[in-house]
N, C-alpha and C positions, 0 to 999 in steps of 0.2 A: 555200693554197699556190699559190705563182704558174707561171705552164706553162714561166718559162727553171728558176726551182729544180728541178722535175720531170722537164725533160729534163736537168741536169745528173746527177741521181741516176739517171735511165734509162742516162746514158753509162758512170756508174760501174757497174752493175750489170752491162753489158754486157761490160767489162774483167773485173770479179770471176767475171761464167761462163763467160765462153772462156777463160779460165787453166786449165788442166788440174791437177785437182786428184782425189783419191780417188772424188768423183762421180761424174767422169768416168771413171777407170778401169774404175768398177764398173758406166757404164751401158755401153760398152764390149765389157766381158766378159759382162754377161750378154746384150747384144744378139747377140754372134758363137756365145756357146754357147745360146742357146736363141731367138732369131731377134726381130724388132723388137718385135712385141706382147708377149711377156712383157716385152720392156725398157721396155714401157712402164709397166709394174707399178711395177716397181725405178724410175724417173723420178718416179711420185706417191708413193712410199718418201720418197725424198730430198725432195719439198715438202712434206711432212707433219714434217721433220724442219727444215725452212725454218720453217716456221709454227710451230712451237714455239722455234724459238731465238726468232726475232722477239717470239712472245708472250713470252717470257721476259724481252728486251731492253725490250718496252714495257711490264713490267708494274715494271719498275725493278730486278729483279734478276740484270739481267743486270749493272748496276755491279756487283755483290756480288759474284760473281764473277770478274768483271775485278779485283777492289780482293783477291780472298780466295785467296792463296796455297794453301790445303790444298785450296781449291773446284778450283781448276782446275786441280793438278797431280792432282787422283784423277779428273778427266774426261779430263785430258788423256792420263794412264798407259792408262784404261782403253781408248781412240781408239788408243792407238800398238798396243796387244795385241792387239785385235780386227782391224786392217790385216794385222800380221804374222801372225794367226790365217789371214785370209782367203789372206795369199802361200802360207804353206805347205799350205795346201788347194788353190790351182791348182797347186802342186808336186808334189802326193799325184795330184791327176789325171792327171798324165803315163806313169803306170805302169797304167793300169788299159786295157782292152783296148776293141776297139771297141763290143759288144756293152752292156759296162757304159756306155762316154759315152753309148748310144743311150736307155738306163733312164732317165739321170739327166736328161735330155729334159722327164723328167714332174714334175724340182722342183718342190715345193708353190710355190703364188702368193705365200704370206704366209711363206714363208721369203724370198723374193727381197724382197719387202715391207719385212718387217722390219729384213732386212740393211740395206737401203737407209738406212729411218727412222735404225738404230742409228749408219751411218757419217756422218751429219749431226749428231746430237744428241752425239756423243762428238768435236765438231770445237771446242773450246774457243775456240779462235782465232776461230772464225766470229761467239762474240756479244762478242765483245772485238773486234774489226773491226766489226759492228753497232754495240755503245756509243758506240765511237769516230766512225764515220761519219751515223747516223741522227739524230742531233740536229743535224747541219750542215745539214740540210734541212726543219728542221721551225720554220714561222714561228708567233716565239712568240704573233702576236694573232690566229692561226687555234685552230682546233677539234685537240685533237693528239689523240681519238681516231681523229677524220674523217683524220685526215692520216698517221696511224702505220699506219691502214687501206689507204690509197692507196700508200704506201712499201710496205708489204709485198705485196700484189697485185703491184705493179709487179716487186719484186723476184722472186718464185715465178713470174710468169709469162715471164719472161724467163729466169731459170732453166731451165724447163719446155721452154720454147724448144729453148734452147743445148743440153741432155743429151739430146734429141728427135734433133736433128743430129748427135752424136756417135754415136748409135747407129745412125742411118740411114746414115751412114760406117761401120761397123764391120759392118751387116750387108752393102752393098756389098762389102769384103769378105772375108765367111765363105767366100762358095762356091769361091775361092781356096783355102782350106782346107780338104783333105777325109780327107788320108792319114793314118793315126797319126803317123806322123812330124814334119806339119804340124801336128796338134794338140795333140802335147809338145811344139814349140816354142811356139805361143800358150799355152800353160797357163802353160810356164818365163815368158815375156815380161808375161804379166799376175800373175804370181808375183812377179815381180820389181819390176813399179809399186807395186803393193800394199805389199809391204816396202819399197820406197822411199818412199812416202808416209808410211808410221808413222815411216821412220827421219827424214825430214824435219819432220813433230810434232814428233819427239822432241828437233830442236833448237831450237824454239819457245820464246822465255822469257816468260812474263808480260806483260814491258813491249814 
């Protein structure tokens, strides 16, 4: 792979994670509710769900996918449910008093984790956007595991980046937020990305 193809696919990458997407909302939210180092948890969640769409994209089934109607509207249903799941979980938080948001402080690691992994791996679009994009970069008289290795590093770490900085914005700032009042309005606000991101899925078509 040559170093102009890799910076072209470094520019794309850079487009694709500063677009505010579910990722983002969620490194976001859990940066202001439970402060930067847990979000960083939730930020290796989401590469971990990078790293398997890619593996999945390079091991060729991710065409299958893209090409298999039933494959990707039962990932794609399950992505829009689990979003709208999570909006009305920051909705449910607005009522509960200050005492309980201080408890919830202690959320397990590997629930923020796994949330993370799951709101990646149920993003259908994302290895249909991979099919689509990662063979435009990959020269065919090179080495394509050597090179499908390089693409995807490059993609995770700049990812990695990008939702690193949106939390480090977000927890700049929490401390603006401390009243009940200010923190029913962030629960409602990140209530409402959340459902707005599934309901955005949810007009996604295949092609």
């Amino acid at each position: 792979m040559n170093f102009d193809l890799w910076l072209a696919f470094l520019v794309a990458c850079i487009v694709l994670a500063i677009s505010p997407g579910a990722g983002a909302v969620n490194s976001m939210s859990i940066a202001m509710k439970h402060g930067f180092k847990r979000s960083l948890i939730s930020n290796l969640g989401l590469q971990v769900g990078n790293i398997i769409n890619i593996t999945i994209v390079g091991a060729g089934l991710g065409a299958l996918l893209a090409q298999s109607e039933v494959m990707f509207f039962t990932i794609k249903w399950a992505g829009i449910i689990y979003l709208i799941y999570l909006g009305i979980q920051k909705f449910r938080e607005s009522t509960t008093d200050c005492n309980e948001l201080e408890r919830r402080q202690d959320e397990s690691a590997w629930k923020v984790f796994t949330q993370a992994v799951f709101i990646n791996i149920t993003n259908p679009k994302s290895i249909v956007f991979l099919v689509a994009l990662l063979p435009q970069f990959i020269d065919p008289l090179g080495s394509y595991l050597q090179q499908m290795q390089i693409l995807g590093i490059t993609m995770v770490v700049v990812d990695l980046t990008v939702m690193a900085g949106y939390s480090m914005l977000a927890t700049r700032v929490a401390h603006l937020i401390q009243s009940k009042r200010h923190l029913m309005i962030q629960n409602r606000i990140f209530g409402c990305m959340f459902i707005g991101a599934g309901t955005l899925l949810a007009a996604i078509s295949r092609n």
